[in-house]
C-alpha positions as CSV (number, residue, x, y, z in Angstrom):
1,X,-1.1,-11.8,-19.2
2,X,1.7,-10.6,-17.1
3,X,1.2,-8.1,-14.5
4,X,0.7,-5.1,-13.8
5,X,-0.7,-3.7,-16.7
6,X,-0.2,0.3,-17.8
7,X,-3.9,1.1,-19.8
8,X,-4.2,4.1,-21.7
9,X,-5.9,6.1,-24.2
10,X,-4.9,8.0,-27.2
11,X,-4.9,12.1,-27.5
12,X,-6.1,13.0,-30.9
13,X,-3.1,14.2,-31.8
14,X,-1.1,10.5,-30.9
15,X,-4.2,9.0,-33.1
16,X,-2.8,10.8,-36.0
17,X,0.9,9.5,-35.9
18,X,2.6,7.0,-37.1
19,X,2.0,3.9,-35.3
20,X,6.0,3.2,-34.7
21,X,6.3,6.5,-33.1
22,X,3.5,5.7,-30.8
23,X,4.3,2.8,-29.6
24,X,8.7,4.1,-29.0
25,X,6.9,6.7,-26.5
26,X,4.8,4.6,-24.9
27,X,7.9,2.2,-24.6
28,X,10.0,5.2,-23.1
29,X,7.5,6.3,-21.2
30,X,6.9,3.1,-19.4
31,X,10.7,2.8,-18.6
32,X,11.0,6.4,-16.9
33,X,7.8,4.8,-14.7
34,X,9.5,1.4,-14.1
35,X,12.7,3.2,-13.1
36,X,10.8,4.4,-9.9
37,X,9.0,1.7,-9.2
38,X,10.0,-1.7,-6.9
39,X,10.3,-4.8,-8.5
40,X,6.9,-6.3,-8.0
41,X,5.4,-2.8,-8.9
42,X,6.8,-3.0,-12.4
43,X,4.3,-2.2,-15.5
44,X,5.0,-5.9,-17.8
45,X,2.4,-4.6,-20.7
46,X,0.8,-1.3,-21.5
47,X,-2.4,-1.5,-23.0
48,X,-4.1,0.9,-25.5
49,X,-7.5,0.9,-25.3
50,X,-10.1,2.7,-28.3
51,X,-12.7,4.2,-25.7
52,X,-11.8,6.0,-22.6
53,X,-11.8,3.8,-19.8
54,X,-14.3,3.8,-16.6
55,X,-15.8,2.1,-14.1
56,X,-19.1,1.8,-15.9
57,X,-16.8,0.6,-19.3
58,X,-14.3,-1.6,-17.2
């Protein structure tokens, strides 16, 4: 998997739309990220994961 990776979680509220919608907002909101960014700092994949994520769930 390419690298760095973006994980996130859902609100309720993203949960309940449409899939398609989801995943242009993620898409734009990883670009407005990678604009600031250096090259090698770049997010490549952004993940979403079901459960909250933790050090005790990692």
């Amino acid at each position: 998997m390419n690298q760095p990776v973006m994980a996130v979680t859902l609100t309720a509220a993203a949960r309940n739309k449409p899939r398609a919608e989801v995943e242009q907002q993620l898409i734009a909101d990883m670009a407005l990220v990678n604009a600031t960014l250096e090259p090698h700092e770049k997010i490549a994949k952004c993940v979403v994961l079901k459960d909250a994520w933790s050090m005790t769930t990692a």
